[in-house]
C-alpha positions as CSV (number, residue, x, y, z in Angstrom):
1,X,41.3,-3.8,40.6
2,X,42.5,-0.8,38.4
3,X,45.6,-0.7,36.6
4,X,45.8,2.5,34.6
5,X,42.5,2.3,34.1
6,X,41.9,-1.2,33.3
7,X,41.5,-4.9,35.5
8,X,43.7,-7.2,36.7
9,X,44.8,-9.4,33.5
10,X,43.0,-13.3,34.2
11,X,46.4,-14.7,34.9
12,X,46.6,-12.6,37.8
13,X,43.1,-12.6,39.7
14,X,43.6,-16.4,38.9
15,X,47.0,-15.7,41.1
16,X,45.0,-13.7,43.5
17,X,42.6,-17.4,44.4
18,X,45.7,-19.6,44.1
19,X,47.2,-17.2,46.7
20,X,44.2,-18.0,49.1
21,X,44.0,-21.2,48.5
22,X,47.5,-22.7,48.7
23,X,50.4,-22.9,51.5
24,X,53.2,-21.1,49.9
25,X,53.7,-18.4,47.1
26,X,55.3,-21.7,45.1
27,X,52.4,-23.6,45.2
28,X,50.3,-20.9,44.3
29,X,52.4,-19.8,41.1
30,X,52.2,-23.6,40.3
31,X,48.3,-23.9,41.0
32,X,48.0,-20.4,38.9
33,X,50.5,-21.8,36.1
34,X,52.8,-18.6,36.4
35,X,56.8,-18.7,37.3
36,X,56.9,-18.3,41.1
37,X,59.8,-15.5,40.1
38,X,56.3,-13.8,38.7
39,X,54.4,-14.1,41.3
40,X,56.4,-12.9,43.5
41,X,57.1,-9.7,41.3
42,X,53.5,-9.4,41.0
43,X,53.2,-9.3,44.6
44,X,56.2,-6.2,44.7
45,X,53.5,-4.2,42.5
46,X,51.2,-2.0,44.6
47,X,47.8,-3.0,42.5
48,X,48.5,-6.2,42.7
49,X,48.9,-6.2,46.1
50,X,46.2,-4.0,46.9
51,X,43.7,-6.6,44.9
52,X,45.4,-9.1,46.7
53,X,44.9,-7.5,50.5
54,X,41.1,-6.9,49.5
55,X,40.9,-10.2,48.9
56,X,42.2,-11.7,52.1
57,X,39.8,-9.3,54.0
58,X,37.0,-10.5,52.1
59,X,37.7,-14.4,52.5
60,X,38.7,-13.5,56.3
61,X,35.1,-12.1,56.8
62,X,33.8,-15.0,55.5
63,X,35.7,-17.0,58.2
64,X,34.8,-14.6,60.4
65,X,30.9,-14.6,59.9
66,X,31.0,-18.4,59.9
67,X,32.5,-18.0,63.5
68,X,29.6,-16.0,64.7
69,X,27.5,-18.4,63.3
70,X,28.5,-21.2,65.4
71,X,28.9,-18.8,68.2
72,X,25.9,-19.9,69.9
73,X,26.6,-23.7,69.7
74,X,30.0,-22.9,71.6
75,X,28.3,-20.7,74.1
76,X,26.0,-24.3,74.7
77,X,29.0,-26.3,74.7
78,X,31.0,-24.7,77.1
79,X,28.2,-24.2,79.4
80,X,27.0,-27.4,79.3
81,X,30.9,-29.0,80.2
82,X,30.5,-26.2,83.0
83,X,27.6,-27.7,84.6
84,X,28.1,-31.3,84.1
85,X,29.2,-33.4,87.0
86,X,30.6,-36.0,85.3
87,X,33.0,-33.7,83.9
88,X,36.6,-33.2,86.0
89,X,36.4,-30.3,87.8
90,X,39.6,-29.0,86.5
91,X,37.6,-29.0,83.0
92,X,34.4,-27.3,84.5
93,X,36.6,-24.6,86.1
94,X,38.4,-23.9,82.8
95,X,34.4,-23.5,81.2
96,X,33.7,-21.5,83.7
97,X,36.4,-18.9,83.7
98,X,36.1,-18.9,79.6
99,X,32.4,-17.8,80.8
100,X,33.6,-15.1,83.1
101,X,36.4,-14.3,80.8
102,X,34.3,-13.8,77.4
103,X,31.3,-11.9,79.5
104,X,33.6,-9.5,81.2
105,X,35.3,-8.5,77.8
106,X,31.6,-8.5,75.9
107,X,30.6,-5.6,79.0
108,X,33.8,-3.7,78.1
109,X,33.3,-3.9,74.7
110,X,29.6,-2.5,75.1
111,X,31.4,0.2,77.4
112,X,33.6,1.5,74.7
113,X,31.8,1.3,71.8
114,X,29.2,3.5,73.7
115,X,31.6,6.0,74.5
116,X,32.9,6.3,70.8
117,X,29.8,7.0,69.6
118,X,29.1,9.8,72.6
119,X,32.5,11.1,71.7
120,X,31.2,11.0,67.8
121,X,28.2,12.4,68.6
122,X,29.8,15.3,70.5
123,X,31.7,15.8,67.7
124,X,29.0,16.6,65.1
125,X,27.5,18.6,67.3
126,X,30.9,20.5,67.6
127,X,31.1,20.5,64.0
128,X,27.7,22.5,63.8
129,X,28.7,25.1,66.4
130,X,31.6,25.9,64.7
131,X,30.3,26.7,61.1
């Protein structure tokens, strides 16, 4: 990240990983070998933190993508627990509502994203009308 025109110094992206991969801003400042009184300064300064935030996106959507990975494989767990009939029926009930649940939100999902893009399609061609 930019600092007045140059990066982060080393000590701090190596701040920036500890951060992700530790519990507490202590044990990151010890993992990082910095004073935790300078990490958490660090953490007051607005390019720091800004290098930090992009970073937590950026390891969250690598969670994230690993989730929709396996998304499939949970879709066949749950339906198979739905339909088994060895399975109490309290536990095939729960599958199915998670079923019922999961597809109703999917459909509104669909719903809305299709009317944000109408809506952004009405509004370039509102654009081009008005020039």
């Amino acid at each position: 990240m930019a600092r007045n025109g140059t990066e982060l110094k080393p000590k701090q992206q190596e701040a920036i990983t500890a951060l992700l991969s530790n519990r507490s801003v202590d044990e990151a400042a010890h993992a990082a070998k910095v004073p935790p009184r300078t990490l958490w300064r660090w953490l007051k300064d607005p390019e720091f933190d800004t290098a930090y935030r992009r970073a937590r996106r950026v390891a969250f959507g690598q969670g994230t993508a690993r989730l929709q990975q396996a998304s499939g494989e949970a879709v066949s767990s749950v339906l198979k627990i739905m339909v088994d009939q060895h399975t109490p029926a309290s536990t095939r009930l729960r599958a199915a509502d998670l079923v019922l649940t999961h597809g109703a939100k999917a459909i509104e999902l669909e719903d809305v994203e299709a009317r944000v893009a109408e809506l952004e399609r009405a509004a370039e061609v509102s654009k081009g009308t008005r020039r």
